[in-house]
N, C-alpha and C positions, 0 to 999 in steps of 0.2 A: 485449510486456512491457517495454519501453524505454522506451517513454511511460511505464507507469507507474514505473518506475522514477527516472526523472525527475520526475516528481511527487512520487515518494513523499519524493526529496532536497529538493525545492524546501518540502514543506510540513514538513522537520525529520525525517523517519521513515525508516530504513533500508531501502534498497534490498530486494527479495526474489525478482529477478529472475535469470537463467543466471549474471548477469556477479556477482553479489551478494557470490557466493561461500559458505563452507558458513556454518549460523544458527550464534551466539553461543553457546559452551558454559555449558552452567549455564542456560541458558532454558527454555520451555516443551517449544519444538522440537526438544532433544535429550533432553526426558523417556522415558521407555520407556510412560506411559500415552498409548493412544490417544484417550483421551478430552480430553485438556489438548492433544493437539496438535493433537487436531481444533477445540476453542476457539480456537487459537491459531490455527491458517488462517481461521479464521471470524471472527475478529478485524482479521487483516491486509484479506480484500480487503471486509470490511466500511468500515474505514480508508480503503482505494483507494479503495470505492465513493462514499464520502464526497468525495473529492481530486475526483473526476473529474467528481461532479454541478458541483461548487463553480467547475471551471474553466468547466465547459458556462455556467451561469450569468452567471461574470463573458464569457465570450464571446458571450453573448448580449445583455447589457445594454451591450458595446461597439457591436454590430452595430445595435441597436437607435436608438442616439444618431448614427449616420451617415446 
């Protein structure tokens, strides 16, 4: 979760990891519906999942040109 957490800083998006600390009062995450909070994780490592193809990629087109 550090890595992404690091990613998550690098591409502008709040950390969501142990070290994160508690979600943003007034957000989804401290809604009482489990349905919005479940969008709401579905959202985030949707985000990460995003972050992380994107790095593989540019690490691959580095590896690629050597």
């Amino acid at each position: 979760t550090e890595v992404v957490d690091d990613m998550a800083r690098e591409a502008g998006m709040p950390a969501h990891g142990p070290l994160a600390g508690p979600p943003p009062a007034g957000g989804a995450a401290s809604d009482g519906d489990p349905i919005r909070r479940l969008e709401s994780g579905m959202l985030r490592i949707e985000r990460a999942n995003l972050q992380i193809l994107s790095s593989l990629q540019k690490l691959l087109m580095s590896t690629a040109r050597v």
